[in-house]
C-alpha positions in Angstrom: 0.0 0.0 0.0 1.6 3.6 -1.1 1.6 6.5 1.0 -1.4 7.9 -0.3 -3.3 5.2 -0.3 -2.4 4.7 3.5 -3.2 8.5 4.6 -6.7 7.7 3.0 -7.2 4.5 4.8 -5.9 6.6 7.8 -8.8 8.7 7.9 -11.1 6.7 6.2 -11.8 8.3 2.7 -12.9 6.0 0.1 -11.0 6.6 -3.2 -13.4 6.1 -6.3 -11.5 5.0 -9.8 -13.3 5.5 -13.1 -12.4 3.6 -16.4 -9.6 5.0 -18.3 -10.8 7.2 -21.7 -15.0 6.9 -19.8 -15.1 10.8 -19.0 -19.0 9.7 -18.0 -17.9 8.1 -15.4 -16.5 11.3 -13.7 -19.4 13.7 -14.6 -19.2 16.2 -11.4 -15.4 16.6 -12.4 -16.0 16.6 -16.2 -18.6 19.1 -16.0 -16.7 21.7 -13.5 -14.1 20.7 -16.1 -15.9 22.4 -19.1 -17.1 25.4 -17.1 -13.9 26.0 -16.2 -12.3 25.5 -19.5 -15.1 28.0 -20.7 -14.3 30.7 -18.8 -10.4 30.1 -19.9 -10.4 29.9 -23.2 -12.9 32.1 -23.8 -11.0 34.8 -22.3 -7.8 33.6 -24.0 -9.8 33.4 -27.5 -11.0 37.2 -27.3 -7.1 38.0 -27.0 -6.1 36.1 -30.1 -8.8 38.1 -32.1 -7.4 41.3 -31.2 -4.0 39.8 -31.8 -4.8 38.2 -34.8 -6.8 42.2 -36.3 -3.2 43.3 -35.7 -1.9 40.8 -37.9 -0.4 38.8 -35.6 -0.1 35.0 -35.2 1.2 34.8 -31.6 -0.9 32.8 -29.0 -2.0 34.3 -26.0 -1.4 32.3 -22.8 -2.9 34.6 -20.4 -5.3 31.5 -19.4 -2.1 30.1 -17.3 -2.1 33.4 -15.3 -5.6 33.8 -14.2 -6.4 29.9 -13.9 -6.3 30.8 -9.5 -8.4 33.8 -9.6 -11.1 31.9 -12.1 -10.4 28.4 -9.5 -11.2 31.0 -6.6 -14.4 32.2 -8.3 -15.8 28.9 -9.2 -15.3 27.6 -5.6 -17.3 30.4 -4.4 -20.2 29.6 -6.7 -23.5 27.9 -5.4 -23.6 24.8 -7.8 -27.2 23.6 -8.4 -26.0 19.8 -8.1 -25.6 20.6 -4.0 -26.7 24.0 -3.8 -23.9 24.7 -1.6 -20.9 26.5 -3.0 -17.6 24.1 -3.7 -15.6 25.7 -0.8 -17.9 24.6 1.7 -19.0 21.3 0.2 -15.5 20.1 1.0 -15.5 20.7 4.7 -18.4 19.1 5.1 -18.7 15.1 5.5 -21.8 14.2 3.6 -23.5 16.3 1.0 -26.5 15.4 -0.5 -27.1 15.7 -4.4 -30.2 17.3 -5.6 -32.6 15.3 -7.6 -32.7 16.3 -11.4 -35.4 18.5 -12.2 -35.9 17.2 -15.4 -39.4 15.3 -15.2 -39.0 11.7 -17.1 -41.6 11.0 -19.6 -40.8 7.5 -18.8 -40.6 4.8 -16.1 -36.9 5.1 -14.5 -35.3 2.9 -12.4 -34.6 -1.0 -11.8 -38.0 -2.0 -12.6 -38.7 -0.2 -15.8 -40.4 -2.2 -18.4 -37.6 -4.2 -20.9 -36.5 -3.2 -24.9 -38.7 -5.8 -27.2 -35.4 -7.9 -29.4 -36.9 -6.2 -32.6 -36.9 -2.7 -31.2 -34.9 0.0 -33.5 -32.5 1.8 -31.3 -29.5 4.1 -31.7 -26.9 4.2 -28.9 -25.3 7.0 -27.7 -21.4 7.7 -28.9 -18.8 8.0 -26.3 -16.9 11.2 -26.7 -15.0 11.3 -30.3 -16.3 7.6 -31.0 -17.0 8.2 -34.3 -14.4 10.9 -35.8 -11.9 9.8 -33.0 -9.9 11.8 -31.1 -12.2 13.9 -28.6 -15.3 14.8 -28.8 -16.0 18.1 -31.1 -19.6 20.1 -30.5 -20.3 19.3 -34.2 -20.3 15.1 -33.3 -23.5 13.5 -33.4 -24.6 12.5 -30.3 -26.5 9.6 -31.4 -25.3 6.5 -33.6 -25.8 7.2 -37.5 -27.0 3.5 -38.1 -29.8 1.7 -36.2 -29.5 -1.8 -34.3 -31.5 -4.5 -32.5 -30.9 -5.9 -29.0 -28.9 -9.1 -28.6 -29.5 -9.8 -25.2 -30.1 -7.7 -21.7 -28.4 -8.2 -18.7 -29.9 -7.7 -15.1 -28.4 -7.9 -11.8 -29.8 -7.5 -8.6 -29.8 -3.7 -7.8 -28.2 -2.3 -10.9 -30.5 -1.4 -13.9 -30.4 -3.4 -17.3 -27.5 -3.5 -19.6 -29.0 -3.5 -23.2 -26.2 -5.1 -25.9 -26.8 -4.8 -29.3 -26.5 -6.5 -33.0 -23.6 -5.1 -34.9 -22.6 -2.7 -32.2 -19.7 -2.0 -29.9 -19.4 -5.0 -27.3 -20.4 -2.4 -24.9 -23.5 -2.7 -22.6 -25.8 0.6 -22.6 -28.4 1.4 -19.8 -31.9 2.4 -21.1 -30.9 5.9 -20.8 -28.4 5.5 -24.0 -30.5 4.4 -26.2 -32.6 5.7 -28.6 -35.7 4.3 -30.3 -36.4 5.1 -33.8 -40.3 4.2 -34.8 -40.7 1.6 -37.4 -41.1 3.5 -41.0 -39.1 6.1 -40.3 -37.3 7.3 -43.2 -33.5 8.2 -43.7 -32.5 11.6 -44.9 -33.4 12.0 -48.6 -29.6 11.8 -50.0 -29.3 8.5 -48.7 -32.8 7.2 -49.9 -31.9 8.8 -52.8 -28.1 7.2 -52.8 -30.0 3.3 -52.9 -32.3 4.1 -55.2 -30.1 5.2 -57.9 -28.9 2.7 -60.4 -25.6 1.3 -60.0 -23.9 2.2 -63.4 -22.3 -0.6 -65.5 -19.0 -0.1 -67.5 
């Protein structure tokens, strides 16, 4: 056991590892992550305009210099997750979550009703899944073809993991999934793309 791993047993903090490359999987982080980066680079773009309408190409780095007083901020911001501000969330032992206020048009939870076999579904990519590399705001967020489900998985006190036909060997809770209605047509290039006539040399 390492040093840090002792001064956590030591006073009893429970260390939580994620899956390398699954940015889900650290959501709280990921998201004070973006805001942050946000704030940055939005800063450090506005300088490069001005730089660049002098005819410059230089890049400003002025981010690295105001990364504490932007840190400072943020901690001092109520966060609608806890509604407690950062600074004092981490003095204190537990700290409840908010429930989303997003109402579900749908039953939730470990007893929601199962995906039929012959249901259409698109899954949700994981971040630059299909250009590679990371994610860009342009990415689609859902898969481009449709699929079937191959099997579900379900185990005592953890919802359903749906895996599908000719998809990554991934499992996807319900919540990843998309379903597309039976009949529902493709854009009209690619109708038109397999209704054209191959042409013969």
């Amino acid at each position: 056991m390492g040093a840090f791993s002792q001064l956590c047993a030591k006073h009893n903090v429970q260390v939580r590892r994620g899956a390398a490359d699954n940015h889900r999987q650290q959501g709280i982080v990921e998201r004070f992550n973006r805001t942050l980066a946000k704030r940055l680079f939005g800063h450090q773009y506005a300088q490069e305009m001005l730089l660049a309408a002098r005819g410059s190409s230089e890049r400003s780095i002025e981010w690295v210099t105001r990364i504490p007083a932007v840190v400072a901020a943020l901690n001092g911001e109520v966060t609608r997750l806890t509604g407690k501000k950062p600074s004092e969330a981490i003095k204190a032992r537990p700290v409840a979550q908010k429930p989303s206020s997003t109402v579900p048009g749908r039953t939730i939870g470990f007893d929601e009703p199962l995906l039929p076999s012959d249901t259409l579904v698109r899954y949700l990519y994981a971040p630059g899944e299909l250009e590679g590399e990371r994610r860009r705001a342009t990415d689609p967020m859902w898969s481009l073809t449709t699929h079937t489900v191959r099997n579900v998985v379900q185990r005592g006190g953890q919802p359903s993991l749906y895996y599908l036909n000719s998809a990554p060997a991934r499992g996807f809770v319900r919540e990843e999934l998309l379903i597309v209605p039976h009949g529902t047509e493709l854009p009209l290039d690619q109708v038109l793309m397999r209704a054209r006539p191959q042409r013969t040399r």
